[in-house]
N, CA, C and O atoms as a GROMACS GRO file, in nm:
protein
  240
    1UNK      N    1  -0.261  -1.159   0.132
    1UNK     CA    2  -0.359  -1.063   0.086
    1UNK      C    3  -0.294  -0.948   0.011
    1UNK      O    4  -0.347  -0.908  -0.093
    2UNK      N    5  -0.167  -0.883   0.062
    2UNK     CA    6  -0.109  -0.769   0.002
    2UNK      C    7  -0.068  -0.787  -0.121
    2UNK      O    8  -0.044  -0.688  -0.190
    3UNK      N    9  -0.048  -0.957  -0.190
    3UNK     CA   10   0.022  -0.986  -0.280
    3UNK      C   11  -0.064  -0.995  -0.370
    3UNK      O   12  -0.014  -1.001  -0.482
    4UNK      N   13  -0.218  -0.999  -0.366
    4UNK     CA   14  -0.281  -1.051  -0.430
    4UNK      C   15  -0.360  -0.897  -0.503
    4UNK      O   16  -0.401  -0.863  -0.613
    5UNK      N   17  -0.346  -0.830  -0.346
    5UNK     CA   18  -0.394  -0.691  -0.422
    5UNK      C   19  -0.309  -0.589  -0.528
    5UNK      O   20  -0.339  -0.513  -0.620
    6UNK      N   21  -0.171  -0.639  -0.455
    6UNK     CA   22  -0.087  -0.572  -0.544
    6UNK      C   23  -0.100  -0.600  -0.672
    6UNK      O   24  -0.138  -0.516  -0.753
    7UNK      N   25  -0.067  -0.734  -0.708
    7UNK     CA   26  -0.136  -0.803  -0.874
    7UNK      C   27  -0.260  -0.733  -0.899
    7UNK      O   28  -0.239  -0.618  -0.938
    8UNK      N   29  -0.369  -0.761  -0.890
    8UNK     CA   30  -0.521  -0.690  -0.935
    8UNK      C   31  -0.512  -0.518  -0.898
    8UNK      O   32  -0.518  -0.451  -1.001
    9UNK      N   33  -0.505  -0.471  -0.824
    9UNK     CA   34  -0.506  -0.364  -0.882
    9UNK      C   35  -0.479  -0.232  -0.923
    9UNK      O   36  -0.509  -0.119  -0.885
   10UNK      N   37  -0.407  -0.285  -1.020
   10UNK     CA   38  -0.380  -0.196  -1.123
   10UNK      C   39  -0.470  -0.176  -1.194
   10UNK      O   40  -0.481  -0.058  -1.227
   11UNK      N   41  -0.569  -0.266  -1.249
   11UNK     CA   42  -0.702  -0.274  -1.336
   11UNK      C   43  -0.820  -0.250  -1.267
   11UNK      O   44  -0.929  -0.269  -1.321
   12UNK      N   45  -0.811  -0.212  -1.163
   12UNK     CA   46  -0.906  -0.133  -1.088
   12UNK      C   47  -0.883   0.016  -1.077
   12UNK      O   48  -0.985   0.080  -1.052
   13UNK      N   49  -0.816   0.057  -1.085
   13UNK     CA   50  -0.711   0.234  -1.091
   13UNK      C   51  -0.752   0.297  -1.214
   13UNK      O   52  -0.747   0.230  -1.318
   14UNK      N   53  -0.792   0.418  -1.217
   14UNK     CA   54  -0.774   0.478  -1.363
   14UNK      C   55  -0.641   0.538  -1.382
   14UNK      O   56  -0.562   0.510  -1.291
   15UNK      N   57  -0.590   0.625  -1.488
   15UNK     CA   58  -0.476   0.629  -1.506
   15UNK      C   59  -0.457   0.773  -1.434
   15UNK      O   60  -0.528   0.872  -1.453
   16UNK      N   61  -0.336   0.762  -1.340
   16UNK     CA   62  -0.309   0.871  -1.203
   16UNK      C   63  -0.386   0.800  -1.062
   16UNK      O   64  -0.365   0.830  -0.945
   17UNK      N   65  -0.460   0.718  -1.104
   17UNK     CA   66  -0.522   0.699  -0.950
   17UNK      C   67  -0.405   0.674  -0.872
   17UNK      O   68  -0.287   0.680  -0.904
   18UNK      N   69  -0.486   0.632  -0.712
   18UNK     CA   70  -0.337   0.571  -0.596
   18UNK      C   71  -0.474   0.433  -0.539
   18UNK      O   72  -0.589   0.392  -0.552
   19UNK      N   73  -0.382   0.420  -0.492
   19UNK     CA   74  -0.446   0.292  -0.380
   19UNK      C   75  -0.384   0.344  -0.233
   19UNK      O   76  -0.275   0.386  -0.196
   20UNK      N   77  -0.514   0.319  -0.171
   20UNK     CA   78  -0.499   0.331  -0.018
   20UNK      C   79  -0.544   0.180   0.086
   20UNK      O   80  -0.657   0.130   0.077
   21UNK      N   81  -0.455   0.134   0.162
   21UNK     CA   82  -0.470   0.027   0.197
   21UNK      C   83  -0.384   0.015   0.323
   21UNK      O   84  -0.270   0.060   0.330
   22UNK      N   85  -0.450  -0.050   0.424
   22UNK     CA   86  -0.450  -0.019   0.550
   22UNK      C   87  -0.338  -0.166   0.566
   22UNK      O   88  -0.324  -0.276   0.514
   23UNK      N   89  -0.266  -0.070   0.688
   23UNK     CA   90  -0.132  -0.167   0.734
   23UNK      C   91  -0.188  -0.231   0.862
   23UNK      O   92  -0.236  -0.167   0.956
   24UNK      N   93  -0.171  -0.399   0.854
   24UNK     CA   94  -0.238  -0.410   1.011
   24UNK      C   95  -0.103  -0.443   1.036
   24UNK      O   96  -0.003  -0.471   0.970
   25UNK      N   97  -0.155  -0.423   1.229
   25UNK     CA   98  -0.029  -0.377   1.348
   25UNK      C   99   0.097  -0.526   1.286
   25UNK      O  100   0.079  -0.647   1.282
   26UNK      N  101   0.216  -0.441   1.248
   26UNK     CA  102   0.322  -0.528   1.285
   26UNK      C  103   0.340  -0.536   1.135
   26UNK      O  104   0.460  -0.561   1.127
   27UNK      N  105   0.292  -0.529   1.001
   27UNK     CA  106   0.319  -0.549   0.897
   27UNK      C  107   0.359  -0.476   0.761
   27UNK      O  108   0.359  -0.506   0.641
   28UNK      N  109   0.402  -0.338   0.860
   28UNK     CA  110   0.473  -0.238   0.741
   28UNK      C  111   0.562  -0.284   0.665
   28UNK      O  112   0.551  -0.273   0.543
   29UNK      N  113   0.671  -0.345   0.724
   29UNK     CA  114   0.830  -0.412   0.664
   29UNK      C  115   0.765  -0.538   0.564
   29UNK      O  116   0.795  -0.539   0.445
   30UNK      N  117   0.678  -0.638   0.617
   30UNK     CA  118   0.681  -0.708   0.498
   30UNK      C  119   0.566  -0.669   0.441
   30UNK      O  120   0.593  -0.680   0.321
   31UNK      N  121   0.442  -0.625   0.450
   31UNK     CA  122   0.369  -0.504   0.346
   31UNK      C  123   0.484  -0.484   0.234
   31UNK      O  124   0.508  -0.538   0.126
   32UNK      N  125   0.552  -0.360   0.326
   32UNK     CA  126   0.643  -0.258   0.159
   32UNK      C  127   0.694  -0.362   0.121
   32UNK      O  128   0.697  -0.344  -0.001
   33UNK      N  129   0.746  -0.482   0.145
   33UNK     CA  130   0.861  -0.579   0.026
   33UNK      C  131   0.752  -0.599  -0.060
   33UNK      O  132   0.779  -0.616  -0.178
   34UNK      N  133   0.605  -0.602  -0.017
   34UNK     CA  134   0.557  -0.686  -0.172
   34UNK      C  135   0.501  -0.536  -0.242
   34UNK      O  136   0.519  -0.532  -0.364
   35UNK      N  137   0.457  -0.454  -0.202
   35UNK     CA  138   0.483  -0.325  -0.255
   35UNK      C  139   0.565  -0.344  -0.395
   35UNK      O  140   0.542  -0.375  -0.512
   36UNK      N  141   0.703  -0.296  -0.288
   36UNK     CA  142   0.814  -0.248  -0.379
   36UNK      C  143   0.862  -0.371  -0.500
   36UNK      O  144   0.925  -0.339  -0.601
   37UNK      N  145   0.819  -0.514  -0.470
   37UNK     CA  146   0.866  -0.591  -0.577
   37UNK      C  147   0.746  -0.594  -0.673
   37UNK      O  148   0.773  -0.621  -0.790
   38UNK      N  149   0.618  -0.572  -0.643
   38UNK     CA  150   0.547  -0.541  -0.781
   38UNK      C  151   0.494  -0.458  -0.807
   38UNK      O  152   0.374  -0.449  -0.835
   39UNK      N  153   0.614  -0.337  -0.800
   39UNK     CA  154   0.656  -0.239  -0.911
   39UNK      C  155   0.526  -0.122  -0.859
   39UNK      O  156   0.474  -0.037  -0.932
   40UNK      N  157   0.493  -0.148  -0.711
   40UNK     CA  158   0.412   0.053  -0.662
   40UNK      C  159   0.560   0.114  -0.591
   40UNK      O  160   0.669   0.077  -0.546
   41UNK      N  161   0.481   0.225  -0.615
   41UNK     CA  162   0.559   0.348  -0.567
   41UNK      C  163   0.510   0.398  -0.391
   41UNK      O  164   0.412   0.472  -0.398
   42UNK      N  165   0.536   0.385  -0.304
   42UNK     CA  166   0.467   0.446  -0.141
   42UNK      C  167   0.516   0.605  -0.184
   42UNK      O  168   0.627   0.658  -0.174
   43UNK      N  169   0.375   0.664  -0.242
   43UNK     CA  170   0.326   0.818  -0.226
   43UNK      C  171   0.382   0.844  -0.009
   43UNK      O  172   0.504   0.859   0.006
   44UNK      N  173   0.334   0.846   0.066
   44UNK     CA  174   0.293   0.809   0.192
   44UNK      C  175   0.281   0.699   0.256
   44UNK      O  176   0.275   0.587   0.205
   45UNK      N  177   0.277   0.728   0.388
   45UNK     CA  178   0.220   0.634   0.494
   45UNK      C  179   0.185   0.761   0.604
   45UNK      O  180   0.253   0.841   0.668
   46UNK      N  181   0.010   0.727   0.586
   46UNK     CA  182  -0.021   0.772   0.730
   46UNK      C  183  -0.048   0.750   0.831
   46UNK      O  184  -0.134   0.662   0.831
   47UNK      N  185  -0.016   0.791   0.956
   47UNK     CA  186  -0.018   0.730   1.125
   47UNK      C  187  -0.208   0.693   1.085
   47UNK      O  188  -0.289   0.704   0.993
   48UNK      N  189  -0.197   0.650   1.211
   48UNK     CA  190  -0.342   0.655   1.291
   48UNK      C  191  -0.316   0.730   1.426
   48UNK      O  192  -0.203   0.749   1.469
   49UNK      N  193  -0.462   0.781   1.503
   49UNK     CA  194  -0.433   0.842   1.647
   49UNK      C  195  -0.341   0.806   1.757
   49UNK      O  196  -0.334   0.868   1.864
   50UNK      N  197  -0.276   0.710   1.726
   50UNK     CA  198  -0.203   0.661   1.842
   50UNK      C  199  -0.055   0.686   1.772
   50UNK      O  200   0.044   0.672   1.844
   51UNK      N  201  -0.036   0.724   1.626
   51UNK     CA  202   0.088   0.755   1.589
   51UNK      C  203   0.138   0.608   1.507
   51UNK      O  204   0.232   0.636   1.434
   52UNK      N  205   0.111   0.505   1.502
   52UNK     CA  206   0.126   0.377   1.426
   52UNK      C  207   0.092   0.421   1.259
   52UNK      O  208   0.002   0.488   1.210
   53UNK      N  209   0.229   0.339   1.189
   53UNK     CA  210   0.155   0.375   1.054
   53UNK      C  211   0.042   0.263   1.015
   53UNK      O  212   0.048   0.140   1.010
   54UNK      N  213  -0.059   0.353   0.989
   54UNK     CA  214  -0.211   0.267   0.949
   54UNK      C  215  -0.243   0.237   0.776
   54UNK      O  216  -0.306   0.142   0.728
   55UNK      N  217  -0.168   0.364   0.695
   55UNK     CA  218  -0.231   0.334   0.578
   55UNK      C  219  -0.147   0.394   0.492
   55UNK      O  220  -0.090   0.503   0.508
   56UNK      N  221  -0.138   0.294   0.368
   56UNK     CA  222  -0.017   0.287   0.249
   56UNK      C  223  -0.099   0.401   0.174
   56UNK      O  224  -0.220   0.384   0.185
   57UNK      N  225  -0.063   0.512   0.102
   57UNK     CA  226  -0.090   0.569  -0.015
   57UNK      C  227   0.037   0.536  -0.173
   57UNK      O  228   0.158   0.551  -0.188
   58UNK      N  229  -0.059   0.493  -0.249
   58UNK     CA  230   0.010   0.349  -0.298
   58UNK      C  231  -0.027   0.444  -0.425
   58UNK      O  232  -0.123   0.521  -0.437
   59UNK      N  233   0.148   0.397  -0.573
   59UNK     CA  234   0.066   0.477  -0.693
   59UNK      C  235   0.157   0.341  -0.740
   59UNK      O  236   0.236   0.263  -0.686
   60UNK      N  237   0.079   0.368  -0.914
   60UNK     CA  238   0.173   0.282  -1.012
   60UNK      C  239   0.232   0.339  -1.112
   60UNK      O  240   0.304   0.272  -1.187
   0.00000   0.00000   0.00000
């Protein structure tokens, strides 16, 4: 799923937008690899109430 969003959207973003997109439990480490290989930047990561990171703030 992360790979697929990473491809599409960019053409959903206007120019400066971010993407915000939620980390489920256990999948930060391979989340950011597909991140970082097609070419976003991690603005952030914010917890959720229990302190877990929950959500990528994502730019291109």
């Amino acid at each position: 799923f992360y790979r697929m969003l990473a491809r599409r959207a960019p053409d959903w973003l206007n120019p400066g937008g971010c993407l915000l997109v939620e980390i489920g439990d256990g999948r930060l480490a391979d989340g950011q690899t597909v991140w970082d290989h097609e070419g976003w930047n991690t603005e952030g990561v914010i917890p959720d109430l229990d302190g877990r990171p929950r959500v990528w703030v994502l730019t291109r």
